[in-house]
C-alpha positions as CSV (number, residue, x, y, z in Angstrom):
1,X,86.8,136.0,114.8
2,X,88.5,133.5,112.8
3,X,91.3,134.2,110.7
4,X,92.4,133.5,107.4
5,X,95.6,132.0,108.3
6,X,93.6,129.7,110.7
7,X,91.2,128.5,108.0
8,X,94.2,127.6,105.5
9,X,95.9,125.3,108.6
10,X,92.9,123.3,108.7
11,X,92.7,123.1,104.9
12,X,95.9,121.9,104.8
13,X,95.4,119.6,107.9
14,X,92.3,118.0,105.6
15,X,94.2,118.1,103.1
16,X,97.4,116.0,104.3
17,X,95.3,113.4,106.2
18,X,93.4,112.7,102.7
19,X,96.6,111.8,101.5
20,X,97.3,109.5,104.0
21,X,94.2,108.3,103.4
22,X,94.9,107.5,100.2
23,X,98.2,106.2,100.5
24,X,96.7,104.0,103.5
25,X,94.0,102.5,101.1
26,X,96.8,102.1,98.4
27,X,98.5,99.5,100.2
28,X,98.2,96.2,99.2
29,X,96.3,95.1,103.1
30,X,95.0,98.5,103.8
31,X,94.5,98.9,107.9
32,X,90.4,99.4,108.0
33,X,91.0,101.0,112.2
34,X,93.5,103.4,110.6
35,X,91.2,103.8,107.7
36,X,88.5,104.9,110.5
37,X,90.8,107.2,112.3
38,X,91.9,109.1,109.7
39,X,88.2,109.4,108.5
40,X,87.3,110.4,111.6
41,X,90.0,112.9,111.9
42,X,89.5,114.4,108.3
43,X,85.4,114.9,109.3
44,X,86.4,116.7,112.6
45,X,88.8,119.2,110.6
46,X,85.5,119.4,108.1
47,X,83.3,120.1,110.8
48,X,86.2,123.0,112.1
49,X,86.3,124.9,109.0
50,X,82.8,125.0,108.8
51,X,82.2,125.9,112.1
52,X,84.7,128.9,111.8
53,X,83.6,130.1,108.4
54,X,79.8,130.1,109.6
55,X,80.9,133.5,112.3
């Protein structure tokens, strides 16, 4: 059973790697592969909390 404090980590994982997200696509030559990645990442975390608040 998942827990609380598990579901907040992830929340804050999402949340940190949409600010790097958004400080990547600040830059003035944003990096599209790290652009990708951090997508990526962000939709795997997303994809982990929903899978844990589904049980």
């Amino acid at each position: 059973m998942p827990t609380t404090h598990n579901i907040d980590d992830l929340k804050a994982k999402h949340a940190d790697l949409e600010h790097e997200l958004e400080a990547e696509n600040s830059r003035p030559h944003p990096d599209d592969q790290r652009i990708a990645d951090l997508k990526r990442k962000k939709l795997k975390v997303k994809d982990e909390i929903a899978e844990m608040t589904r049980h």
